[in-house]
ZAGUVEX-23481 format. One record per residue (C-alpha): residue number from 1; chain; x, y, z. Coordinates in nm, 2 decimals. Last residue first. Layout:
<rs>
+-----+------+--------+--------+--------+
| pos | unit |     px |     py |     pz |
+-----+------+--------+--------+--------+
| NUM |    A |      X |      Y |      Z |
...
+-----+------+--------+--------+--------+
</rs>
This chain:
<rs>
+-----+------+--------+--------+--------+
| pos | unit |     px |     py |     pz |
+-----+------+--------+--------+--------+
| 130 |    A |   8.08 |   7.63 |   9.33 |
| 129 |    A |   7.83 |   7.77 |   9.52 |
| 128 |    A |   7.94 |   8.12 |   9.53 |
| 127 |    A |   7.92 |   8.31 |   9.90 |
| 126 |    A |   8.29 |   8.38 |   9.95 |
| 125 |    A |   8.33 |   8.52 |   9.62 |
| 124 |    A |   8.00 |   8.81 |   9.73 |
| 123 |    A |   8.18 |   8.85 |  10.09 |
| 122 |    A |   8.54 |   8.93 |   9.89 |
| 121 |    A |   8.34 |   9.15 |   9.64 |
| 120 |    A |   8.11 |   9.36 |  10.00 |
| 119 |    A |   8.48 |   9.42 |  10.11 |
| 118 |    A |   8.60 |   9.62 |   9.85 |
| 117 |    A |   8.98 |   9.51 |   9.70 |
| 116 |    A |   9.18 |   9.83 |   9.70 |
| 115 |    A |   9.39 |   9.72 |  10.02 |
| 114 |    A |   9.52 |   9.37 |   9.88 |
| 113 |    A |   9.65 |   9.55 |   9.58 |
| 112 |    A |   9.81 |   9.86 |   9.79 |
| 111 |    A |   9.99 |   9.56 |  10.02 |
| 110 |    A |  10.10 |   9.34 |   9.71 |
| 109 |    A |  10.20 |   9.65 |   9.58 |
| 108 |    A |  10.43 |   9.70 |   9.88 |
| 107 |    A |  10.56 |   9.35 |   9.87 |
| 106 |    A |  10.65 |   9.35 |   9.46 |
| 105 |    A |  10.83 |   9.64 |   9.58 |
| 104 |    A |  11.04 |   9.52 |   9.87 |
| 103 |    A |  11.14 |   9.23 |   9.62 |
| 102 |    A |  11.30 |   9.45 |   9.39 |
| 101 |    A |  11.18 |   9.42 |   9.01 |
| 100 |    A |  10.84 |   9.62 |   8.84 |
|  99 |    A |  10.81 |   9.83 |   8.61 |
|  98 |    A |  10.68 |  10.16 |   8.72 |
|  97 |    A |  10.61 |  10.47 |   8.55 |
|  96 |    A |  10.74 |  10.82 |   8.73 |
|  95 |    A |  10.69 |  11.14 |   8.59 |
|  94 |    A |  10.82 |  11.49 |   8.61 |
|  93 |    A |  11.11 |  11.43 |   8.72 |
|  92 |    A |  11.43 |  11.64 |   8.75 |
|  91 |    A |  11.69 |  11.49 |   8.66 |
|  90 |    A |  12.06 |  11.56 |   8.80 |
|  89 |    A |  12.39 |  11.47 |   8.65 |
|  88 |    A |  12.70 |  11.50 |   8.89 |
|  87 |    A |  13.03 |  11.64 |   8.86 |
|  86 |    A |  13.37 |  11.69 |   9.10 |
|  85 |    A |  13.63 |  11.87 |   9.04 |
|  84 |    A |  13.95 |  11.79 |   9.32 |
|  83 |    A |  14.07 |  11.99 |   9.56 |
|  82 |    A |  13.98 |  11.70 |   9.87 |
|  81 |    A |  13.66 |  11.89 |   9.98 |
|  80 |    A |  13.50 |  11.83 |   9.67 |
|  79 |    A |  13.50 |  12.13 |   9.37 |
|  78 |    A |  13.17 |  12.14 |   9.19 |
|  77 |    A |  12.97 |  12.10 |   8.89 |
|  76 |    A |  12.63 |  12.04 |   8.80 |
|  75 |    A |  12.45 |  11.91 |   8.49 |
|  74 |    A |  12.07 |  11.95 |   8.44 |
|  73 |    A |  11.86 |  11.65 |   8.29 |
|  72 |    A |  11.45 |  11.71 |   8.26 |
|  71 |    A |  11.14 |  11.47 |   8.28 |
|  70 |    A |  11.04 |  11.16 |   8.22 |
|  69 |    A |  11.10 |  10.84 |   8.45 |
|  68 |    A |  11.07 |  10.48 |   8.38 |
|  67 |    A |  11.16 |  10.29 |   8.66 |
|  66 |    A |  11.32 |   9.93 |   8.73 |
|  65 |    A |  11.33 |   9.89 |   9.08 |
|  64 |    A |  11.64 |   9.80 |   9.26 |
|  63 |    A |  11.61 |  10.01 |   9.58 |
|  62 |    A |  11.29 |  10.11 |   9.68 |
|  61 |    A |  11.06 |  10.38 |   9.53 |
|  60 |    A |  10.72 |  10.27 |   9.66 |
|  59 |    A |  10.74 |  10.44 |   9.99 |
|  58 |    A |  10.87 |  10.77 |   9.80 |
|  57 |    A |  10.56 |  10.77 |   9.58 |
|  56 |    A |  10.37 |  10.94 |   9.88 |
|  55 |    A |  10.52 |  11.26 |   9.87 |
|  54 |    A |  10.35 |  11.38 |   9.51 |
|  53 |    A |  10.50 |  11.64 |   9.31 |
|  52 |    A |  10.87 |  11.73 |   9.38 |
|  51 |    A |  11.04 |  11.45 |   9.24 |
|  50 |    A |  11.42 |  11.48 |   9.26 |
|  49 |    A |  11.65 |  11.24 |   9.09 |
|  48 |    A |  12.04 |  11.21 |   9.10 |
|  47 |    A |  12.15 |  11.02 |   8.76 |
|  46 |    A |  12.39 |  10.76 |   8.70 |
|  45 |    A |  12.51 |  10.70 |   8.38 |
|  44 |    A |  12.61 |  10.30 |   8.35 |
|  43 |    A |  12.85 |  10.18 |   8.04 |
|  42 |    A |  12.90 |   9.85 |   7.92 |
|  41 |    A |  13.15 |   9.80 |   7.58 |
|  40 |    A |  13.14 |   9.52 |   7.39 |
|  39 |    A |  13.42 |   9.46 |   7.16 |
|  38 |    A |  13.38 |   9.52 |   6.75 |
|  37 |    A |  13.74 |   9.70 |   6.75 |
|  36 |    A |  13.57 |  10.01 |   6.63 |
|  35 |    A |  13.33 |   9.99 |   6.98 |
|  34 |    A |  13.02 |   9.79 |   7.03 |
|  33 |    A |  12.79 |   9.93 |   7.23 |
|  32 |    A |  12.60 |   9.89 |   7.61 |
|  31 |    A |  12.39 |  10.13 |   7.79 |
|  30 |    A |  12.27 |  10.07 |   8.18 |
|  29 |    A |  12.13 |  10.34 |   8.33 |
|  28 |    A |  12.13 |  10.37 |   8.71 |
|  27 |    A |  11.91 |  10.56 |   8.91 |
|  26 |    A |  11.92 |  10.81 |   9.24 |
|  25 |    A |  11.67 |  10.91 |   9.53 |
|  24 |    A |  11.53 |  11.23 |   9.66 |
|  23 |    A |  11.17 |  11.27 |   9.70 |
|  22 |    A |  11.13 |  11.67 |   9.78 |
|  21 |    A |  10.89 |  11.84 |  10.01 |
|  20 |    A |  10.87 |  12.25 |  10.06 |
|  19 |    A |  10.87 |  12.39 |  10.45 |
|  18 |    A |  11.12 |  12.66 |  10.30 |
|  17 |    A |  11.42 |  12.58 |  10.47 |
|  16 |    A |  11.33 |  12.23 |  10.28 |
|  15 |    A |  11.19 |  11.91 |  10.42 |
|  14 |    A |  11.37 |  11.56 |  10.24 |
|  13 |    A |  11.18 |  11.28 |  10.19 |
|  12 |    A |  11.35 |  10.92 |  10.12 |
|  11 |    A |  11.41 |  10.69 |   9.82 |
|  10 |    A |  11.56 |  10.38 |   9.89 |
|   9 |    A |  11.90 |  10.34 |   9.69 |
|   8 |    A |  12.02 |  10.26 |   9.34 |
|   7 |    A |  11.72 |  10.22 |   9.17 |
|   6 |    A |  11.71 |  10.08 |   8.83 |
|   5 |    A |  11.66 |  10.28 |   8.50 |
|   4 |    A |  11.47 |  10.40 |   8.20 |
|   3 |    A |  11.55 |  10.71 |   8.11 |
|   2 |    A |  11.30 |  10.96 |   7.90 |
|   1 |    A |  11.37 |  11.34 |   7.81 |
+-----+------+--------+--------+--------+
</rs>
């Protein structure tokens, strides 16, 4: 399954009894329809994400970033503290495509563009005559 989707929150990296690594962070999907009275209706599905597969994306996954993610839904179920049934989708990813949006993010690709440029190019643009 595909959702496309903004960031809700920061990501961050959780450690496991087991010593496993998991990026936790949550997305919003935004749908909209008309109903039988020909009103617009908005809806958001929000989905609890956990990526187990590389660490490093968590830096990049910052709140309000417009994500494509594949991967799997589960539903889970549960009763809160307060008595009352509680539900919450989860997706399990299994790939993440960016597409740009928060602020923090253009920054931090900023930063990993800046850092893939070689040296011995900036010194060669440096040296042109015109």
């Amino acid at each position: 399954m595909e959702i496309i989707g903004r960031l809700t929150r920061d990501a961050e990296v959780r450690t496991l009894d087991n010593d496993k690594q998991v990026v936790n962070f949550s997305v919003a999907v935004n749908d909209s329809y008309r109903n039988k009275q020909g009103e617009r209706v908005e809806q958001t599905t929000y989905f609890d994400c956990a990526y187990w597969i590389s660490m490093g994306v968590a830096k990049s996954l910052t709140k309000g970033l417009l994500v494509e993610l594949s991967g799997r839904v589960s539903a889970r179920a549960w009763t809160g503290k307060d008595g009352e049934a509680k539900a919450a989708l989860n997706f399990h990813v299994s790939q993440i495509k960016f597409h740009g949006g928060s602020k923090k993010s253009e920054t931090a690709q900023d930063d990993v563009r800046e850092n893939r440029v070689k040296p011995e190019l900036q010194e060669t643009v440096d040296d042109l005559p015109f």
